[in-house]
C-alpha positions as CSV (number, residue, x, y, z in Angstrom):
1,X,0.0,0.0,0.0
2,X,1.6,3.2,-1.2
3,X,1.2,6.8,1.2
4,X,-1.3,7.9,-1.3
5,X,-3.5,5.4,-0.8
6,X,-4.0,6.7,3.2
7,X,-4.3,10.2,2.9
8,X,-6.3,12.7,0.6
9,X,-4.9,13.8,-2.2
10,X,-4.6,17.4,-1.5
11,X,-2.7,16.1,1.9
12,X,0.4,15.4,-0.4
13,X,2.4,18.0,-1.5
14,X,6.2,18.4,-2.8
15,X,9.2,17.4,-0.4
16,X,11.5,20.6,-0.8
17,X,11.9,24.0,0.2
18,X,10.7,24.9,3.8
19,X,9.4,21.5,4.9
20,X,13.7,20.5,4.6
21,X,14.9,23.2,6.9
22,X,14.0,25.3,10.3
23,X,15.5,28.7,11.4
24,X,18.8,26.6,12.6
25,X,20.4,27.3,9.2
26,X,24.2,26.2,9.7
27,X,24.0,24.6,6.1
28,X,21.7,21.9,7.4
29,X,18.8,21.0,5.2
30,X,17.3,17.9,4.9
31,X,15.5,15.0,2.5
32,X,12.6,13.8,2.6
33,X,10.6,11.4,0.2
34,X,7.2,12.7,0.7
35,X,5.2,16.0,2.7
36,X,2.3,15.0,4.2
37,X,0.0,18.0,5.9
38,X,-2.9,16.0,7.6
39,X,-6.2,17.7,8.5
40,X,-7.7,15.8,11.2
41,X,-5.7,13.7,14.0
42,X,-7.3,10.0,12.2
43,X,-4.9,11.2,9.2
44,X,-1.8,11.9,11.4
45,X,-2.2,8.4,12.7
46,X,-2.7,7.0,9.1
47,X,0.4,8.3,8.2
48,X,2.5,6.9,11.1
49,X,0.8,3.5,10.9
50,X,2.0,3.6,7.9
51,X,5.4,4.7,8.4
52,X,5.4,1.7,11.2
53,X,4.4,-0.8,8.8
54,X,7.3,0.3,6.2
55,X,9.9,0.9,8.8
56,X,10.2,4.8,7.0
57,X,11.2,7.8,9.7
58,X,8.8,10.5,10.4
59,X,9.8,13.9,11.2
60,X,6.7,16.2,12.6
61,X,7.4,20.3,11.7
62,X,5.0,23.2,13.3
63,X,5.8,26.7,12.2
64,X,9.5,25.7,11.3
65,X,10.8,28.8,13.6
66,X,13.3,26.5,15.7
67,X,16.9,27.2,16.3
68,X,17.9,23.7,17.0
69,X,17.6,21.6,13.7
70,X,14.5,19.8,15.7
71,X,12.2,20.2,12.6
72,X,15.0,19.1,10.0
73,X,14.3,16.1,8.5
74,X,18.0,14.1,8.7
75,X,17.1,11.1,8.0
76,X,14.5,11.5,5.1
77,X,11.1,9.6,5.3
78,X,8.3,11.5,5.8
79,X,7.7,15.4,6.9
80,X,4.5,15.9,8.8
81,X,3.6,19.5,8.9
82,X,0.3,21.0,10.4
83,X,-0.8,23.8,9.1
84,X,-4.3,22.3,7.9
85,X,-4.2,20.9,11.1
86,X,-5.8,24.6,12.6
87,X,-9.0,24.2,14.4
88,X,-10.4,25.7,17.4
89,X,-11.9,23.1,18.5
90,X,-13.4,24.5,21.8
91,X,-13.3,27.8,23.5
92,X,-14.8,28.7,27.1
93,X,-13.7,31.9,27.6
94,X,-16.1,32.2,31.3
95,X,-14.1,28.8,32.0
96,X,-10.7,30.4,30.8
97,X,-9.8,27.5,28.8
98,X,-9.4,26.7,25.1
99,X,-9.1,23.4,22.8
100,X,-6.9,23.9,19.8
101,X,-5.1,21.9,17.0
102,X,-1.3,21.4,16.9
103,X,-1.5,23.9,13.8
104,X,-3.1,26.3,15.6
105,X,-0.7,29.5,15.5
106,X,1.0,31.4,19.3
107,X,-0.4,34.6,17.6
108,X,-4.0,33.6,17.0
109,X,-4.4,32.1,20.3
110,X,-3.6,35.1,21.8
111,X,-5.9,37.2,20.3
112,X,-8.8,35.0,20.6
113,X,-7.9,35.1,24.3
114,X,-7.8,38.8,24.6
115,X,-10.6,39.5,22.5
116,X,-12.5,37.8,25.5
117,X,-10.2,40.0,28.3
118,X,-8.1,36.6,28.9
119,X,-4.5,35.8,28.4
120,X,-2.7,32.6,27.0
121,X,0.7,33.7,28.7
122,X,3.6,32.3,27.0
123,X,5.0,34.5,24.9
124,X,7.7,32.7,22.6
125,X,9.1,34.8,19.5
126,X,7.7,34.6,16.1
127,X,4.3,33.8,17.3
128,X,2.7,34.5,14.4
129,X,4.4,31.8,13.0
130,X,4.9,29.5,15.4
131,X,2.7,26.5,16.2
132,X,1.0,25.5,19.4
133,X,2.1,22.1,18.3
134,X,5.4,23.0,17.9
135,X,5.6,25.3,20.9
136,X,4.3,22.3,23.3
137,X,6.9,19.9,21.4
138,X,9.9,21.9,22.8
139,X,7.9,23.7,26.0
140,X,8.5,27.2,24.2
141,X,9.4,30.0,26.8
142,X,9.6,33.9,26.3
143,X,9.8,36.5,28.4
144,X,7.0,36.3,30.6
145,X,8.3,32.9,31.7
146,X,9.3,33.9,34.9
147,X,5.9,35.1,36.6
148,X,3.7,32.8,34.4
149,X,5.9,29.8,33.3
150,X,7.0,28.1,30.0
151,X,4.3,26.2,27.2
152,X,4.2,23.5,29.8
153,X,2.7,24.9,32.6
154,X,-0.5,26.0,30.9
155,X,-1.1,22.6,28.9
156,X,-3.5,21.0,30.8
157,X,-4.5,17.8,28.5
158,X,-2.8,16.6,25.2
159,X,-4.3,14.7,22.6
160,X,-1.5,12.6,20.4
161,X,-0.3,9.9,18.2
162,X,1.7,7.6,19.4
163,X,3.7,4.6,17.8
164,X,2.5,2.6,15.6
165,X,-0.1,4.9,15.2
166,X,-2.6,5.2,17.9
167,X,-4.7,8.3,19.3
168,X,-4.0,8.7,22.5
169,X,-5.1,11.4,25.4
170,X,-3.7,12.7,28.0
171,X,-5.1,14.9,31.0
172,X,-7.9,17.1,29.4
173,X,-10.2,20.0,30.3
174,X,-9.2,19.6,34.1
175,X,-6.9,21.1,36.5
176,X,-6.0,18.4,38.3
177,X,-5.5,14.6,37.1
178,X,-3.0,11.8,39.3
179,X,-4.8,9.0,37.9
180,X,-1.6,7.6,35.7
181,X,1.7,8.1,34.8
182,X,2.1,12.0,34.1
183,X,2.5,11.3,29.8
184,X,1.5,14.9,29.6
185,X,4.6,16.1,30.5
186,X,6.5,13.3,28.9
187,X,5.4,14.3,25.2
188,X,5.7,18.0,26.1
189,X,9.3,19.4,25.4
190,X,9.9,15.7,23.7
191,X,10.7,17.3,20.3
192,X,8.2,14.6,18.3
193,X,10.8,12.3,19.7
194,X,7.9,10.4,21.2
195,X,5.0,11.5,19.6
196,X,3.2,13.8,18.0
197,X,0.6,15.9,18.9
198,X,-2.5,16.8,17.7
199,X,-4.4,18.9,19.9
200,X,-4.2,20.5,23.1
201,X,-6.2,22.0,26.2
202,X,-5.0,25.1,27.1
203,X,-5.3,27.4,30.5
204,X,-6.3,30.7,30.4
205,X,-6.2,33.5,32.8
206,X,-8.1,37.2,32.9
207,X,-5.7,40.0,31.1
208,X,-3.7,41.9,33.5
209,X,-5.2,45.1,34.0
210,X,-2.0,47.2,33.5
211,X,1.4,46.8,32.6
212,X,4.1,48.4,33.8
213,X,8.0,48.1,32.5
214,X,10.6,49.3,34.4
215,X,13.6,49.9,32.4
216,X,17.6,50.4,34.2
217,X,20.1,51.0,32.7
218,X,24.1,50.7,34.1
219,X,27.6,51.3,33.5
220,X,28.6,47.7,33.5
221,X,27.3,44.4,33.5
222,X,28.8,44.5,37.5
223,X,26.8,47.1,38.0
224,X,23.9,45.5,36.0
225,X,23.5,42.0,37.7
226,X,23.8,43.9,41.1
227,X,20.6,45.3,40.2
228,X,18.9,42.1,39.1
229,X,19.8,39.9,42.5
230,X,18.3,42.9,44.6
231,X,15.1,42.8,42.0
232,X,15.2,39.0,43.6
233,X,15.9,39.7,46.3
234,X,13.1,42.1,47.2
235,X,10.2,39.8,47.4
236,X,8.2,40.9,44.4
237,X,7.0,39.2,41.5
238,X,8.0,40.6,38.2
239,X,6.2,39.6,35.0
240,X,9.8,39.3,33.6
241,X,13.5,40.2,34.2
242,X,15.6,40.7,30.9
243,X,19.1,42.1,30.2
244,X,21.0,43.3,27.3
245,X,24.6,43.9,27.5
246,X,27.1,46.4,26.0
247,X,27.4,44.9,22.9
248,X,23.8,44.4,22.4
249,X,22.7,47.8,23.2
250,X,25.4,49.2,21.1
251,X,23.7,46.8,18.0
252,X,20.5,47.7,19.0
253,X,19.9,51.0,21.3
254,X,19.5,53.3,18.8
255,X,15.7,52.1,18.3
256,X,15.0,51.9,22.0
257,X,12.0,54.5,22.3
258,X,13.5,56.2,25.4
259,X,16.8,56.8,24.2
260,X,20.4,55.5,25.7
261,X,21.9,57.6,28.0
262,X,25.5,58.0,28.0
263,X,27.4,55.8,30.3
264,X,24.5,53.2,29.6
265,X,26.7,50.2,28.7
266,X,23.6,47.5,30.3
267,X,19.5,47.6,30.7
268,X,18.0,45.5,33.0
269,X,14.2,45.3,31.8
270,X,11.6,44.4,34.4
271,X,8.0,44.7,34.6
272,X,4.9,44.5,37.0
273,X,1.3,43.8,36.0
274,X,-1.9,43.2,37.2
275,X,-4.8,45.2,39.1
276,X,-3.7,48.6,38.9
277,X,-3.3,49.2,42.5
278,X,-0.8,46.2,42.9
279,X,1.0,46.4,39.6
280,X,1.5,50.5,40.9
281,X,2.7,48.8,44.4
282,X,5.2,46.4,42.4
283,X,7.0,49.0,39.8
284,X,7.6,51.0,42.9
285,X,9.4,48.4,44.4
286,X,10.9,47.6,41.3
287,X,12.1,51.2,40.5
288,X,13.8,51.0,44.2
289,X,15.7,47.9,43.4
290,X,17.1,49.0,40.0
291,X,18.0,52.9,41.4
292,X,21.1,52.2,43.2
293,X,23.9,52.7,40.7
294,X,22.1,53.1,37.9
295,X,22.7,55.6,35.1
296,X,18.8,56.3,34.9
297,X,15.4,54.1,35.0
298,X,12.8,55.1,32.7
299,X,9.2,54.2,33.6
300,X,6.8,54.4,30.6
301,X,2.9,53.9,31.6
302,X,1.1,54.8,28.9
303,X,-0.1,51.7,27.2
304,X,1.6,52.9,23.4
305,X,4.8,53.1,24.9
306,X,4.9,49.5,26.9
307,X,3.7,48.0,23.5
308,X,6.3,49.9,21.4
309,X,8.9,48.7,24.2
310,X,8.1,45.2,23.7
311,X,8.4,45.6,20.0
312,X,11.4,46.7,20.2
313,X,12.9,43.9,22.8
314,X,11.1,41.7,20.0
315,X,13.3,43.3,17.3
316,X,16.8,42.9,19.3
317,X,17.6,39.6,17.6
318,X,17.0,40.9,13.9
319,X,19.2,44.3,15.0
320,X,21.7,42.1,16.3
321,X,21.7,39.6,13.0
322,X,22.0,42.6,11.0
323,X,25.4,43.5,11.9
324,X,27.1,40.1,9.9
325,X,24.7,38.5,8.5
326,X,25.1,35.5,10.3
327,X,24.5,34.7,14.1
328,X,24.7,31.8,16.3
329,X,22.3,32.5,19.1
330,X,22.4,29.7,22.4
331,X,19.6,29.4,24.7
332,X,21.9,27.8,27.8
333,X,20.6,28.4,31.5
334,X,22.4,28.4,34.4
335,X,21.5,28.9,38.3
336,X,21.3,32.9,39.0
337,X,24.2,33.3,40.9
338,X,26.4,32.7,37.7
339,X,24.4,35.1,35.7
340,X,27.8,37.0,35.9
341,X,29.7,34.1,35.1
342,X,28.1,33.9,31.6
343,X,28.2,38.0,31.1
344,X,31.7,37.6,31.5
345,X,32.6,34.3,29.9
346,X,30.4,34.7,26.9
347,X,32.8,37.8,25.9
348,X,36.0,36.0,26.3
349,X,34.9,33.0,24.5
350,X,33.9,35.5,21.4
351,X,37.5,36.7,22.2
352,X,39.4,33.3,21.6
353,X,37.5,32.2,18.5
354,X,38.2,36.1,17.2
355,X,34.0,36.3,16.5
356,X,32.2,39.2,17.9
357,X,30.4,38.5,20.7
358,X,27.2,39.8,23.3
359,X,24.7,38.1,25.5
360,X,21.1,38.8,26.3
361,X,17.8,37.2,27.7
362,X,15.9,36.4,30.2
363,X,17.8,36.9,32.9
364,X,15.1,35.9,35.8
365,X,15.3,32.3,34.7
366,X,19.3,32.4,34.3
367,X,18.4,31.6,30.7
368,X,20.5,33.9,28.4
369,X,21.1,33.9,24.8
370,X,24.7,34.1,24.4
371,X,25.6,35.1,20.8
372,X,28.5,34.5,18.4
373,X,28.5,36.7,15.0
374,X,29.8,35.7,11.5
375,X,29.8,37.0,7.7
376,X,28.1,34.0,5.9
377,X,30.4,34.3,2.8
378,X,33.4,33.8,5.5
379,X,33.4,29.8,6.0
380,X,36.3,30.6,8.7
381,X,34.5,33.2,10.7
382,X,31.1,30.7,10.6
383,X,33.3,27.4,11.9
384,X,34.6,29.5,14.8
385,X,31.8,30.7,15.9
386,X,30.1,27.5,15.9
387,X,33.3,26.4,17.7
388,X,32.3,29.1,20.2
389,X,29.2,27.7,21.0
390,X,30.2,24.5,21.7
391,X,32.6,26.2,24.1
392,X,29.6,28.2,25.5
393,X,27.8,24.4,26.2
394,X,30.5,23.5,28.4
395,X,30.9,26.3,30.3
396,X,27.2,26.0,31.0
397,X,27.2,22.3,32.1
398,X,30.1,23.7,34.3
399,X,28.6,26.4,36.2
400,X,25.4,23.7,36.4
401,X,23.6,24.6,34.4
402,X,21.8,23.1,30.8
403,X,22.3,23.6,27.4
404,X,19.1,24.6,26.1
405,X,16.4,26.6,28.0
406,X,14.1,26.8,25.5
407,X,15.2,26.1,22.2
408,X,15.7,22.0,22.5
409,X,18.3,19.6,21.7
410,X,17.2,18.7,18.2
411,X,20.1,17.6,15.5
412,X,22.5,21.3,16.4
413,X,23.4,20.0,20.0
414,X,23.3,15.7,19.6
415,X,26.1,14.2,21.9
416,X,25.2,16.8,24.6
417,X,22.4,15.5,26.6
418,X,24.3,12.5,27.5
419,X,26.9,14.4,29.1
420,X,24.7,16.6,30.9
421,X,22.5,14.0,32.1
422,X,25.1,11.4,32.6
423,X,25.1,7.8,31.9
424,X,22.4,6.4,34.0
425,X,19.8,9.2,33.5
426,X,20.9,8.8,29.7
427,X,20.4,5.5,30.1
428,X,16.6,6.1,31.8
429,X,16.0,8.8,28.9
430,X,16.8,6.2,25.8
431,X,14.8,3.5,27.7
432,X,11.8,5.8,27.4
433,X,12.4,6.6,23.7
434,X,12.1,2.5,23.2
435,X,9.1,2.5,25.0
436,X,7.4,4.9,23.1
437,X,8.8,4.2,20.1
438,X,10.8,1.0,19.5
439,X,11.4,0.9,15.9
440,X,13.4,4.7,16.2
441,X,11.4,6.6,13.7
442,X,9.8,9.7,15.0
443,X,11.9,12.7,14.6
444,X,15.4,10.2,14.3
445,X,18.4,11.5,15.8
446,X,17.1,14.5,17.7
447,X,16.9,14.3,21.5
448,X,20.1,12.7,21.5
């Protein structure tokens, strides 16, 4: 029986162009022998019943905006991509919950959410892009992750397709579920390793009534992390805690809507939200904490400016990209007290491989996106900067921290898990892969 003869026709399409290749780039695009873009979960488990039965891989793809090669199909076989995939299949918004598709997009669910005064928290980049599916596949973070959490945390049932091609369900439109084995939070951030998904319940919460940034800026980053452990230290709850460095700001400060002031070498972004009252209570306690030694603090409160704020924190990356061409940006996290460590270390690892270097992120969760840049057309410059960053994975197993906060393993960092995890919780993790899938086809040589 050929693939044709299990899906619809207009389910097939060609096996090139985007369907070979995410965001990763590093001159790593794959094959694939057929593109299959199912419509309803029976379809998706067509497909893998039928990759089961002819023992061909089967690489699952949301919006394609990873970093991490997780969508790249390495191996060949089939691609699975979801855009047709795209229903809402419930929404309650007086029960601030929601049942989508995996090829639902971050963007729409967000606005369907605050057109009813809700909020679906995570905020992952390129949302209008990005896929639910695909943001649950590698527990997408963002900004807001460190008041709200990451994809995870507001996935409260999972409907997917497991090997050799069954529909299964996890959890659902509850809050609360210790009946089994948590497989919720197995196939979320398992990169289609184990699965794929279909469809997920998703928690809601009412809009924050206000927003409220609170912007510092320093001399140094010494100066800069000082402010960011008394922001911890001061017993409030920030929606988020973000830094940019020297390098950074210099890339990107000339579109920041409050201007640089001189001597500002680092920003520390925080923010409060909530009922007015408290998120007033909260940016004053925030302004306190980011005062001592700073250069200035800005304070915008008028709703244009937050949103033209985030906009431009949302444009960093393409300011920053801009300067080469090229750019190898890691997602490592490490525990807070070596937020200084990276700072520091990220720059004189730029230093030996002769790449320019910078760091940024989201500094609340220690998870910061050290950066090495390149000129494509310069093979050299590219090799050392990707030499750089797998300088920048040891030095975060070595301060204890992980390789990937948010971005995922996928093909770009294979051969690291294991020596973060070490050989018997390697051992545990590879056991798990068998159970779920013994035959090694889903998403083949990613989580590794």
């Amino acid at each position: 029986m050929a693939l044709a003869d299990v899906v619809a026709p207009e389910a097939l399409v060609e096996p090139k162009g985007r369907y070979l290749a995410d965001l990763m780039g590093r001159g790593v695009v794959g094959t694939a022998d057929a593109v299959v873009l199912p419509s309803t979960a029976e379809e998706v488990a067509a497909v893998m019943r039928w990759c089961y039965e002819t023992g061909t891989p089967l690489t699952a793809r949301g919006g394609g905006t990873g970093l991490a090669g997780g969508a790249i199909p390495v191996e060949g076989g089939v691609v699975m991509g979801f855009e047709r995939l795209n229903r809402v299949r419930q929404f309650d918004p007086l029960l601030w919950r929601m049942h989508v598709e995996a090829g639902v997009t971050t963007g729409d669910v967000h606005r369907l959410a605050r057109e009813s005064g809700l909020r679906f928290p995570p905020d992952p980049g390129a949302a209008e892009i990005s896929q639910i599916g695909g943001n649950i596949a590698c527990n997408a973070g963002g900004p807001h992750a460190f008041k709200y959490g990451v994809t995870g945390n507001w996935v409260t049932g999972i409907e997917a397709v497991i090997p050799p091609g069954v529909i299964v369900r996890s959890g659902g439109a509850i809050r609360k579920d210790v009946a089994g084995y948590d497989v919720k939070s197995l196939l979320i951030g398992s990169e289609g390793t184990l699965g794929v998904v279909t469809a997920a319940w998703l928690r809601l919460v009412p809009a924050p009534e206000v927003e409220l940034p609170v912007i510092g800026l320093y001399r140094d980053a010494e100066a800069g992390i000082s402010a960011i452990e008394r922001v911890l230290a001061s017993g409030v709850v920030p929606a988020a805690i973000e830094y940019l460095d020297a390098v950074t700001l210099s890339y990107s400060g000339g579109a920041y809507p409050f201007g640089i002031p001189e001597g500002g070498a680092f920003m520390v972004m925080t923010e409060a939200d909530g009922a007015r009252d408290e998120a007033r209570r909260v940016a004053a306690e925030l302004r306190t904490a980011l005062d001592e030694d700073a250069v200035a603090v800005h304070v915008p409160e008028d709703a244009t400016e937050v949103a033209e704020l985030w906009r431009w924190r949302g444009g960093v990356a393409f300011a920053i990209l801009a300067q080469r061409g090229g750019a190898f940006s890691e997602d490592i996290a490490v525990p807070l007290d070596r937020l200084r460590d990276v700072a520091r270390e990220t720059l004189e690892i730029g230093a030996r491989h002769d790449v320019p270097a910078l760091s940024f992120g989201h500094a609340g969760d220690g998870n910061i996106h050290s950066t090495f840049l390149f000129a494509p057309e310069e093979a050299d410059q590219e090799s050392r900067a990707d030499a750089a960053c797998h300088e920048l994975f040891e030095l975060a197993l070595r301060l204890g921290g992980t390789v990937t906060g948010e971005h995922g393993i996928g093909w770009l960092k294979r051969g690291q898990l294991e020596r973060q995890l070490g050989p018997d919780a390697y051992d545990l993790h590879l056991r798990l892969k068998q159970t779920f899938d013994p035959k090694g086809l889903l998403n083949p040589g990613k989580k590794r």
